[in-house]
C-alpha positions in Angstrom: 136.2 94.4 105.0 137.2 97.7 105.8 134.8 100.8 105.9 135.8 101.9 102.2 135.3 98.7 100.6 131.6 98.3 102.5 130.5 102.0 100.8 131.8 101.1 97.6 130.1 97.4 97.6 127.0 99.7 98.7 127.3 101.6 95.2 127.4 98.5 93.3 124.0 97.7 94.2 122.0 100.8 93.0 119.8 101.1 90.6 119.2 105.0 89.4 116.9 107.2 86.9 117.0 110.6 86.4 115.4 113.2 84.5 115.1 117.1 84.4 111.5 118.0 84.6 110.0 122.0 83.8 108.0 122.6 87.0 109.3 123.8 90.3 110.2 121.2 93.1 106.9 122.1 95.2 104.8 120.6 92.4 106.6 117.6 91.2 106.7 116.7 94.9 102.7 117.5 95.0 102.3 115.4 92.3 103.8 112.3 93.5 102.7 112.9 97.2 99.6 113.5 96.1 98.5 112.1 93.0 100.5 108.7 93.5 98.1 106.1 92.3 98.1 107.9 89.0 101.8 107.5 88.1 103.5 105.5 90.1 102.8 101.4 88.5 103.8 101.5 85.0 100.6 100.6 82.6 98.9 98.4 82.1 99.3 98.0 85.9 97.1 99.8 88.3 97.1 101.1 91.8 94.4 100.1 94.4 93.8 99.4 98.2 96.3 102.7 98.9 97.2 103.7 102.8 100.3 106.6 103.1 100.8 108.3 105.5 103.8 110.7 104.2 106.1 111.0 107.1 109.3 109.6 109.1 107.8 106.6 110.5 104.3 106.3 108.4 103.3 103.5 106.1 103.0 103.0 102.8 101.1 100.2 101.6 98.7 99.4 98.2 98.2 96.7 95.4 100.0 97.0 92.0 97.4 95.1 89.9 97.6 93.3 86.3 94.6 94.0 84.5 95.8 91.2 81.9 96.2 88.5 84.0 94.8 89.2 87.2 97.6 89.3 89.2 98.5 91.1 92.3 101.8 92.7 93.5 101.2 94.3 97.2 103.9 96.4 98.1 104.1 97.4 102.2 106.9 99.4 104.2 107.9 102.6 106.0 108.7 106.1 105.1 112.4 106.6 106.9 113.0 110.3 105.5 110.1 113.0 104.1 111.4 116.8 103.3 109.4 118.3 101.3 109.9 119.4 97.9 113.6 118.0 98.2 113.4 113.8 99.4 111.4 110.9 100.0 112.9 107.8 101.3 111.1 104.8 102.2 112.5 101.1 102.7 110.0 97.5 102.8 112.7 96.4 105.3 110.0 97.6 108.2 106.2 98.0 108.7 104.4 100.4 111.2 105.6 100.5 114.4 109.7 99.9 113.0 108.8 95.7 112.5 111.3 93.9 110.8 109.8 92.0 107.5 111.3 88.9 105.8 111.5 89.7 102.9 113.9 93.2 102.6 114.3 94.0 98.9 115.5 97.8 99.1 115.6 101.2 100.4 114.0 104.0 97.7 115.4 107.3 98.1 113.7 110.1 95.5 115.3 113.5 95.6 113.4 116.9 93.5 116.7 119.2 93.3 115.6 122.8 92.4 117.4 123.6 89.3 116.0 127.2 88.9 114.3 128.6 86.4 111.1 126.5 87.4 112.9 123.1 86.4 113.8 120.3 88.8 115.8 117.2 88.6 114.2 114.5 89.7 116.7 111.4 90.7 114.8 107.5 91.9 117.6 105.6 93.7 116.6 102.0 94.9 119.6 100.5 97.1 119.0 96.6 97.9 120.5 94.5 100.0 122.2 92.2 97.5 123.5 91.6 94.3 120.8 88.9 94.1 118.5 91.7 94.5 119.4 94.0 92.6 120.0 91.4 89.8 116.6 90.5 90.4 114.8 94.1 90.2 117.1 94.8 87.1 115.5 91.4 85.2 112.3 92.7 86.5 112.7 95.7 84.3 113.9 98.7 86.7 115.1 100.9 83.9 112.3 100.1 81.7 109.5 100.5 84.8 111.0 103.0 86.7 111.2 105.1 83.4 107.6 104.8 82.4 106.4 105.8 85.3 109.1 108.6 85.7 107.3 109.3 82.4 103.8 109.5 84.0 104.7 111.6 86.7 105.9 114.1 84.2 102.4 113.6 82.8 100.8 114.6 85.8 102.8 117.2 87.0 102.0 119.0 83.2 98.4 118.0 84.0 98.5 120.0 87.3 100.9 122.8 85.6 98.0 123.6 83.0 95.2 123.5 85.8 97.1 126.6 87.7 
């Protein structure tokens, strides 16, 4: 397989969302840096037991939880890239300290491009490792899940836009 063919296999498997939101790049990125376990597990699911440390090499790790049936989704991995106002990319392919985990399922890239005129477009990119993965997260409802809660964080960042 040469070079070519590996980047365009790599296309295959994303999974993408985007949509243009009216606030400025500094405060959609505030909003998901900061007001995260607000937005970010489509509802009913909640988010609990939350440790991020928003930087190249920190961790992110909290429980999605069901409040209809009890269960529990943790979700545990690195930050590989934070600019901010302009990307977040994290992966569950490591924990702290750059430690391998079994079970890989994707690297999440989230860019905030300043459109002007106070209005940015905000793009959620999840690469996997697989076709079986990314099979599996489309079954699971990417499009569906990754739009509500594109939805909520639109939500907040309104919330925060009326505060001032």
């Amino acid at each position: 397989m040469n070079a070519m063919t590996n980047l365009q296999t790599a296309a295959t498997r994303e999974l993408s969302l985007t949509r243009v939101i009216d606030a400025p790049p500094a405060l959609v990125y505030r909003a998901w840096t900061h007001h995260l376990a607000e937005w970010f597990a489509p509802k009913p699911l909640s988010i609990t037991d939350t440790e991020i440390d928003f930087r190249a090499g920190g961790r992110f790790k909290f429980t999605m939880k069901d409040p209809t049936n009890g269960a529990e989704y943790p979700c545990d991995g690195v930050f590989l890239e934070v600019v901010p106002n302009e990307r977040i990319v994290s992966t569950d392919a490591f924990t702290p300290g750059w430690q391998p985990t079994e079970k890989a399922f994707m690297v999440a890239i989230t860019t905030f491009e300043d459109l002007g005129n106070g209005k940015t477009r905000y793009t959620a990119r999840a690469r996997h490792w697989s076709d079986e993965d990314l099979q599996a997260h489309e079954q699971m409802g990417f499009h569906e899940g990754w739009g509500q809660v594109a939805d909520q964080l639109i939500e907040v960042v309104a919330r925060l836009q009326a505060k001032g």
